[in-house]
N, C-alpha and C positions, 0 to 999 in steps of 0.2 A: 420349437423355441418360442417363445413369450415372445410379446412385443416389447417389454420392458428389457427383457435378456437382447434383444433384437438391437432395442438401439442403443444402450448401453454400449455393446460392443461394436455399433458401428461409430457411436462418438468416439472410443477409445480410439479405433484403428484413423481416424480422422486426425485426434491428438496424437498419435502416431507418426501420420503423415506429413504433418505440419512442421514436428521438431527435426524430423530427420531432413525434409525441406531445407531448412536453418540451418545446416549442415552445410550447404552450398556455398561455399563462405563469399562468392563476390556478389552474389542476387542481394539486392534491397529490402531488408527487411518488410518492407512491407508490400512486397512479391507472396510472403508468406506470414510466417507470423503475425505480423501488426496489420496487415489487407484490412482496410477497413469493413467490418460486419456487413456495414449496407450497400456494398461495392455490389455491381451487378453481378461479379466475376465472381464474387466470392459465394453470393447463392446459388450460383450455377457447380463453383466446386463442391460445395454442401450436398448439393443436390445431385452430383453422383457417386456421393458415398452414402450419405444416410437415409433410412428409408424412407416414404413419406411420409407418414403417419409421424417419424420424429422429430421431421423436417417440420410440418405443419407446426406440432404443439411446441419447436423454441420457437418458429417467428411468434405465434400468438403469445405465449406466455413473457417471453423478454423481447422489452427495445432492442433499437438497436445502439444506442449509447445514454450520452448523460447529458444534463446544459451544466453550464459552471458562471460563475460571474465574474470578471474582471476586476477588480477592487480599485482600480487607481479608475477606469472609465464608464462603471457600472453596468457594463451592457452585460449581456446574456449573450452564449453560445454554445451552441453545440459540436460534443466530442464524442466523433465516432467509435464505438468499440470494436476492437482488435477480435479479427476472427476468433484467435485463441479463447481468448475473455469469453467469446459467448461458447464455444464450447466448454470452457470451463461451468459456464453459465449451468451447462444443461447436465452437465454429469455432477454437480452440486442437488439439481432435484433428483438424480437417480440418486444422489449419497442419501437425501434426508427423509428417505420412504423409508425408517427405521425397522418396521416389523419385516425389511429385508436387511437381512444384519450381513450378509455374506454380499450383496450389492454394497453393500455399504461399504466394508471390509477392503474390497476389490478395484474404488470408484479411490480412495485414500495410498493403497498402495499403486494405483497407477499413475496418481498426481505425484507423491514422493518417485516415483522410478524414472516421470519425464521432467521433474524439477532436476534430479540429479547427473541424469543424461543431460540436460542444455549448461548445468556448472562445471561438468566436467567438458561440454565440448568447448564453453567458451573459458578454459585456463590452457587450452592446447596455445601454441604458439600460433598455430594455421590460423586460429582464431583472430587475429589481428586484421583479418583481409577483412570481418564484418565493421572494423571500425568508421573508415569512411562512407557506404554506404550507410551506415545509420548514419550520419551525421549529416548527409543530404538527405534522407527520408524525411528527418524529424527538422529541420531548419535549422540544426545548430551550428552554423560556420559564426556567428557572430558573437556567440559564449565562449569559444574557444581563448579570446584575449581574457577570459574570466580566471583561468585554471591555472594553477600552481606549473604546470607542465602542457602549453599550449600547440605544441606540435606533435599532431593525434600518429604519427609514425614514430615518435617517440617509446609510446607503452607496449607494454611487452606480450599481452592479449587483452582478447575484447572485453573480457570480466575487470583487468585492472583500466582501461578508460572510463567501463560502466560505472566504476565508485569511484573515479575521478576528483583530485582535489583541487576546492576553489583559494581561490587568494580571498584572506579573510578581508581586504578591502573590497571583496567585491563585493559583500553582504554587508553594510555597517548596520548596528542595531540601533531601533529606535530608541529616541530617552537613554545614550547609555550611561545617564548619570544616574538615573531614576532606576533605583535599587528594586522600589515597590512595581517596575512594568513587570507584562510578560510577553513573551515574545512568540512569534512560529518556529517550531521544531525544525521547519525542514520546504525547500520547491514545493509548493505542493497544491492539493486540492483543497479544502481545510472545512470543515463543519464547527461550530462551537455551541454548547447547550450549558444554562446556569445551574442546569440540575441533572442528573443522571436520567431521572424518573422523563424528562423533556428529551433528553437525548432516546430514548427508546419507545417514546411517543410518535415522535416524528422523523427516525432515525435508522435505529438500528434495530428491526422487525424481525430479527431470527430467532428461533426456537432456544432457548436455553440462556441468554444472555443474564451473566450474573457479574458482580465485581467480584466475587469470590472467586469465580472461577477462573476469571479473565488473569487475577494476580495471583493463583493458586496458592493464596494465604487467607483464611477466614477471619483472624486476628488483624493482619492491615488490612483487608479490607473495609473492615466496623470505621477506618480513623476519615473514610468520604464516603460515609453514611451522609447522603443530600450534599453529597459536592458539588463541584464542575468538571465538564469533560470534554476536550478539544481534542479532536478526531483530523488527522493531515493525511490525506493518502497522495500518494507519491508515483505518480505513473513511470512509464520506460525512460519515457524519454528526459526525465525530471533530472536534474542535480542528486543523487543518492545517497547522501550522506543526513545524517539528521545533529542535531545539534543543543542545545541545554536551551529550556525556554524563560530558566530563571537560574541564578548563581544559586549553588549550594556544596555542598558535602555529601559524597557519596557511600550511603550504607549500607546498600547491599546490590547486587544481583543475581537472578535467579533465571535460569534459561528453563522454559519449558516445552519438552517435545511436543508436537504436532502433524496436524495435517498440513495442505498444500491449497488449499480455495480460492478461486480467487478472491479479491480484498474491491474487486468493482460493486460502485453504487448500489445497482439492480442486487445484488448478493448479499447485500447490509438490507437495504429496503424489502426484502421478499420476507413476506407473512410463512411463517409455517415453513420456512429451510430451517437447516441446521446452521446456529451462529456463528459464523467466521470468526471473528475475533477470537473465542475463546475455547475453537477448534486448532488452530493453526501454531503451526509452530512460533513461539514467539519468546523474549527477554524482558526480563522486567528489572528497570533499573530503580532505586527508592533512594531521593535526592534529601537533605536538609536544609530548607530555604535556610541564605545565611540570613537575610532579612526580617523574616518571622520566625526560624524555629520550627517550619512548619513540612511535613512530608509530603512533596509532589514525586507522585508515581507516574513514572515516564516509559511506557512499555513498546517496542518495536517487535511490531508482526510481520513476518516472512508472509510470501503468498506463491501465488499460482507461477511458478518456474523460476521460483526463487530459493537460488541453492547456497548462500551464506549470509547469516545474520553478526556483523564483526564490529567489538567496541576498536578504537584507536587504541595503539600503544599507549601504556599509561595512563587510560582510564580505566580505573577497579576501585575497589572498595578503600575508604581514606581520602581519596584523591577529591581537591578542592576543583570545581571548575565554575565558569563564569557564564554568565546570559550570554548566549550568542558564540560558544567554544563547542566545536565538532568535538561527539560522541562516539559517533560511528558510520560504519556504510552497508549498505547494501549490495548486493551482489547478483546480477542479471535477475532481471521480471519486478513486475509490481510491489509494491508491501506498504505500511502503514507505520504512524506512528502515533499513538495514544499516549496524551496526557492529563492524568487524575489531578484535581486539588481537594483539597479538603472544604467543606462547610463555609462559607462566609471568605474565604483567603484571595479572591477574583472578584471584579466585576470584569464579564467581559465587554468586547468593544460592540456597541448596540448594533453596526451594520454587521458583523459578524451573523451575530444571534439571529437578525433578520431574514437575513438570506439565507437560515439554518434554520429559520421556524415559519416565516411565512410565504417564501420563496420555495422552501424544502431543496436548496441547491448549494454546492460547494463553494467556497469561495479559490480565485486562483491567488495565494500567496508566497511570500520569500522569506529565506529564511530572515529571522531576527524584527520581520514586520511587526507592530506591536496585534496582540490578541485581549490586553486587558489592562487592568491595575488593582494594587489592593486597596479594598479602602480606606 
């Protein structure tokens, strides 16, 4: 057996190990799945499943997380990556060694088989027992007074707390008189670039990245030829739901099947992988600013154990909605939410772009925080 066949298959049976772990439903998440990467314990469990040689080249090749920056107190911090994430990590470089097309093949259908195994374990009822450990894992006892439905015994599996709804006071949007803002999609991590061409400069470094491909339309894609592009990734532990970052009219959507990659930093940033974004399974929703006239493409990417991409009742096609009105949710694991404008239709907000071109790091924001204005 190859070394490449060798640890392929020992990451798999790793991801393996991990989801069927999660199964355990009263262990703490982060016993398993979310263990932080750089935990001592967690390269010791690494380290008697996979061999060295595969073991060696993730630690050298990936970190072990990402810094972010706080937006309201400017500091910098670092966010440890979830064991899964970096095994994700590493069977992402087994997918993008392309002139193996059957690794490849292999590395795709076993991200969709254990994305689909953890949606289907967490809509079981049993599922409910992982509610409260994550909610002490991740610190959230103090969000709970945020949510439409704030007593976590209340839902009815872990899948429906994961896309949990907030009370739309808990998010007010900035400027909401100010028709020309635009707002954040979604909780989240947030990149913003004035240009595409800047966005994949200092951004998103994977192999293929096209807007055509990303909105699998070559016709809208020509209408943000040299636009802007605000990139929100949305971790576990994030609020899941995403939301309209400008009023308009909604004209189409178009769901496009995909892979499962993860949607982590290191997996945007890596030179020579295969592009997530416009691998992965993902929705592309095409808004009509009512302000300008103008099409913002607003696309939500599934990711790495992420098994439903869902709009709200009564959003589709016709449907008027507003800056700062939930779209949709998410359904257990990571995912993304990308928003296109056109040419000249944003300037974004300068600390953004900063901490997105010279810092090269996420910002942490909330939904409806302002990201720009037109001019």
């Amino acid at each position: 057996m190859s070394e490449t066949q060798q640890g392929f298959d020992a990451s798999a049976a790793a991801l393996e190990s991990l989801t069927t772990a999660a199964e355990n439903h009263p262990d703490a998440p982060v016993s398993h799945l979310h263990k932080p990467a750089n935990h001592e314990s967690a390269h010791s469990w690494l380290g008697r499943i996979l061999p060295a040689s595969t073991l060696d080249n993730l630690e050298t090749r990936f970190h072990m997380g990402n810094y972010v920056i706080d937006r309201q107190t400017g500091e910098k911090s670092f966010e440890a990556m979830s064991i899964y994430v970096r095994l994700g990590m590493h069977l992402l470089y087994y997918g993008s060694e392309q002139e193996k097309a059957l690794q490849w093949k292999r590395t795709v259908k076993l991200l969709e088989d254990q994305s689909v195994k953890m949606g289907r374990e967490y809509d079981t009822p049993e599922s409910r027992a992982h509610i409260e450990p994550f909610i002490k894992s991740f610190d959230l006892q103090n969000s709970l007074a945020e949510l439409v439905q704030p007593d976590p015994t209340k839902y009815a599996t872990f899948n429906d707390f994961f896309a949990r709804e907030i009370k739309e006071s808990a998010r007010p949007i900035a400027e909401p008189e100010d028709e020309f803002m635009t707002s954040s999609p979604a909780d989240c991590r947030l990149t913003a670039y004035p240009t595409i061409d800047l966005a994949t400069e200092y951004w998103i470094k994977g192999r293929g990245f096209k807007v055509e491909k990303l909105l699998g339309d070559s016709a809208l894609a020509k209408l943000f030829d040299g636009g802007s592009i605000v990139i929100a990734r949305l971790a576990p532990q994030d609020y899941h739901r995403w939301h309209a970052p400008v009023s308009g009219t909604v004209e189409s959507i178009k769901d496009i099947p995909g892979a499962y990659y993860t949607v982590n930093p290191q997996a945007i940033n890596e030179s020579g992988t295969l592009d997530v974004f416009c691998e992965n399974k993902r929705s592309v929703m095409l808004l009509k600013r009512s302000s300008t006239g103008s099409p913002i493409a607003i696309i939500a990417v599934g990711a790495m154990l992420v098994g439903t991409i869902k709009y709200i009742e009564g959003v589709e096609v016709g449907t008027k909605v507003r800056r700062g009105q939930c779209l949709g949710a998410f359904y257990y694991g990571g995912s993304t939410i990308i928003v296109l404008y056109p040419k000249g239709e944003v300037v974004l907000d300068k600390d953004l772009v900063r901490n997105s071109t010279k810092d090269k790091c996420e910002t942490i924001m909330k939904v409806g925080w302002s990201t720009g204005t037109t001019p």
